[in-house]
C-alpha positions in Angstrom: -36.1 -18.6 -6.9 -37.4 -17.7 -10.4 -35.8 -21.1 -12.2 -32.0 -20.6 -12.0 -32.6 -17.0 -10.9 -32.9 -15.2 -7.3 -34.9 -12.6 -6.8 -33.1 -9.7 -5.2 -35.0 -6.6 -3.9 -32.8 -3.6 -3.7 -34.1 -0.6 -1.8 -33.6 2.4 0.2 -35.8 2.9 3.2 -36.1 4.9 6.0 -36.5 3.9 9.7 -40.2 4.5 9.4 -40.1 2.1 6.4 -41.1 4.9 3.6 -39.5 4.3 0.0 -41.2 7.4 -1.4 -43.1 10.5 -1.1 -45.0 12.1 -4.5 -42.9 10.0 -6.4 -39.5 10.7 -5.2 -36.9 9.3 -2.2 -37.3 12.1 0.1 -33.7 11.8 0.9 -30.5 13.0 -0.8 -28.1 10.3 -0.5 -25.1 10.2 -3.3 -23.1 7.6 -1.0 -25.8 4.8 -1.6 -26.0 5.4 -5.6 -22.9 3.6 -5.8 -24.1 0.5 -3.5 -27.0 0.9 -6.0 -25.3 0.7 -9.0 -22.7 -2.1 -8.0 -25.9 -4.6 -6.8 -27.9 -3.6 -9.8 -24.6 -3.9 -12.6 -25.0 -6.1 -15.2 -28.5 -7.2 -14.0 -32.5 -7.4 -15.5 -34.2 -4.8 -13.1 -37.8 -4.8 -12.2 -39.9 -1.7 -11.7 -42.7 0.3 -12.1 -43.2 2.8 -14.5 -43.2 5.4 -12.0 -39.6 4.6 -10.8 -38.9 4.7 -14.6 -40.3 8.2 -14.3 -38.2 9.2 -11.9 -35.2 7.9 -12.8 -35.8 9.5 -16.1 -33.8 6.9 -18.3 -32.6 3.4 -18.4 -29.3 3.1 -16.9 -26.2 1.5 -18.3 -25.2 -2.1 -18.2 -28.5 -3.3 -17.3 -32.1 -4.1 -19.0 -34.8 -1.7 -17.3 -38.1 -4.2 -17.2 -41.3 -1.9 -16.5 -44.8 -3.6 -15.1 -47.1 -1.2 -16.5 -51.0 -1.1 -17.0 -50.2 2.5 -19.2 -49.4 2.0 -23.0 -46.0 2.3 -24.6 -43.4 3.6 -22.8 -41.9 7.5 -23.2 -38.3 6.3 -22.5 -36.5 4.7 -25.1 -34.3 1.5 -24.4 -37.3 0.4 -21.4 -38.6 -3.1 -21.8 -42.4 -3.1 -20.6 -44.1 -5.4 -19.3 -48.3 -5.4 -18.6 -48.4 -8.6 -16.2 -45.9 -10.2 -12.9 -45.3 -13.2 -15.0 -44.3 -11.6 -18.4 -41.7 -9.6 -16.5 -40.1 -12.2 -15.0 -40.1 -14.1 -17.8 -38.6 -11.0 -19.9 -36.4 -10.6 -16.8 -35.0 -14.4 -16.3 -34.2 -14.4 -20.4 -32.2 -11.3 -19.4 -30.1 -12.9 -17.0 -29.3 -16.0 -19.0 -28.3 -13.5 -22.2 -26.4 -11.4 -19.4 -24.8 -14.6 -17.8 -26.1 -13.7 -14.2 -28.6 -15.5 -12.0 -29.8 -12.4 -10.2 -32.9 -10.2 -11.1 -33.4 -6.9 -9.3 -36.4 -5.7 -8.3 -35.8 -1.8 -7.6 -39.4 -0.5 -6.9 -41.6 1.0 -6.3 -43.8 0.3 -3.2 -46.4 -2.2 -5.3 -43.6 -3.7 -7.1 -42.1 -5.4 -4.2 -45.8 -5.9 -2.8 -46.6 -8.3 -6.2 -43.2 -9.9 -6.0 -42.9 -10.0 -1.9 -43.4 -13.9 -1.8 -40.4 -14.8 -4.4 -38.3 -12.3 -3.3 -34.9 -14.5 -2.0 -32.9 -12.2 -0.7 -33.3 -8.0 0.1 -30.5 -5.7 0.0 -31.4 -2.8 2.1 -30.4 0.5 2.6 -31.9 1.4 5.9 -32.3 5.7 6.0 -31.8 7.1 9.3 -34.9 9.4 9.2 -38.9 8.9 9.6 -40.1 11.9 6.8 -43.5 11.9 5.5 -44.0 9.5 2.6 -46.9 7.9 0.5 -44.7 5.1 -0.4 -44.1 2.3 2.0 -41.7 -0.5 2.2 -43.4 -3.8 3.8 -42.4 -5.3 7.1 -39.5 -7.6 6.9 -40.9 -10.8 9.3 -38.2 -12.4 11.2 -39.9 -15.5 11.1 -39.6 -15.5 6.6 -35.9 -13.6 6.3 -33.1 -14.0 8.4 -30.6 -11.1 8.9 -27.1 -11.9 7.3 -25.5 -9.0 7.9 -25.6 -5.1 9.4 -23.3 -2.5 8.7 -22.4 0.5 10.6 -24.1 3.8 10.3 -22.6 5.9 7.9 -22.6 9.4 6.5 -21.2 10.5 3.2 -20.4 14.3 3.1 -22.9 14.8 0.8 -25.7 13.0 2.4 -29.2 14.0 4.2 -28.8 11.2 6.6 -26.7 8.3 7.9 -27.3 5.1 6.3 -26.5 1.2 7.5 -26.7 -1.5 4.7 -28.2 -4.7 5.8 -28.9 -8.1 4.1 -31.7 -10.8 4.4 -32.2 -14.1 2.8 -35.5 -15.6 3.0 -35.6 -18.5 5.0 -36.2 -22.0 3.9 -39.9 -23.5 4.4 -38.3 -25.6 7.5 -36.8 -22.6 9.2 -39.9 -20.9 9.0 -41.9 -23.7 10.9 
């Protein structure tokens, strides 16, 4: 937990654990952009500049934080940030001014790699696919996060592949022993 905040990583990832492939999901999956926007609402996300990229703007009703080794930033309204700390910093003071205790991290691959041992809880959209991909999420260890919930597999009418959402809270220092 960042102070009074929690950590929440908020991804999408197929079976074979790829986020990403030349900068892009390599999935079309409308259904999940709402789960997206309802976990991310009203929340400081964290990301790097290439999701920034690919998202191509900030979104609405929440403060897009960018860890970035690059300059300034191309997209207006992005909050950047050169260093893990200053973004969470940036991030928490977000929260407070927003009145919420959770911080999103949103990707991509590095991002959760830097942040992997704070991360409190993961809100997953598991893809069922395996494509090619250059962008990998990291193995979720049983023994630090316990599984709170699975969904079913769904399909949206519009979607490339089923989806199940499933939730993981990182286990205490005692249930990890």
């Amino acid at each position: 937990m960042i102070g009074p905040c929690r950590l929440i990583a908020v991804v999408a990832a197929a079976k074979n654990a790829v986020i990403g492939a030349d900068g892009v999901m390599p999935w079309s999956i409308p259904s999940d952009l709402k789960r997206y926007r309802q976990l991310t609402m009203g929340k400081p996300m964290i990301m790097g500049r290439k999701t920034l990229d690919s998202i191509g703007r900030v979104l609405d009703g929440r403060d897009s934080i960018v860890l970035t080794r690059a300059g300034p930033l191309a997209i207006d309204g992005a909050i950047a940030a050169h260093d893990p700390r200053t973004a969470l910093a940036l991030a928490a003071d977000r929260a407070r001014a927003r009145g919420t205790e959770e911080i999103t991290l949103v990707g991509g691959a590095e991002i959760y790699r830097l942040f992997w041992d704070r991360i409190d809880r993961i809100a997953l959209t598991e893809i069922d696919a395996e494509p090619e991909g250059d962008a990998f999420f990291p193995p979720i260890e049983e023994a630090r996060f316990e599984c709170l919930s699975v969904g079913p597999w769904e399909r949206g009418e519009k979607d490339s592949a089923a989806t199940r959402f499933k939730c993981y809270a990182r286990r205490t220092p005692s249930e990890q022993d």
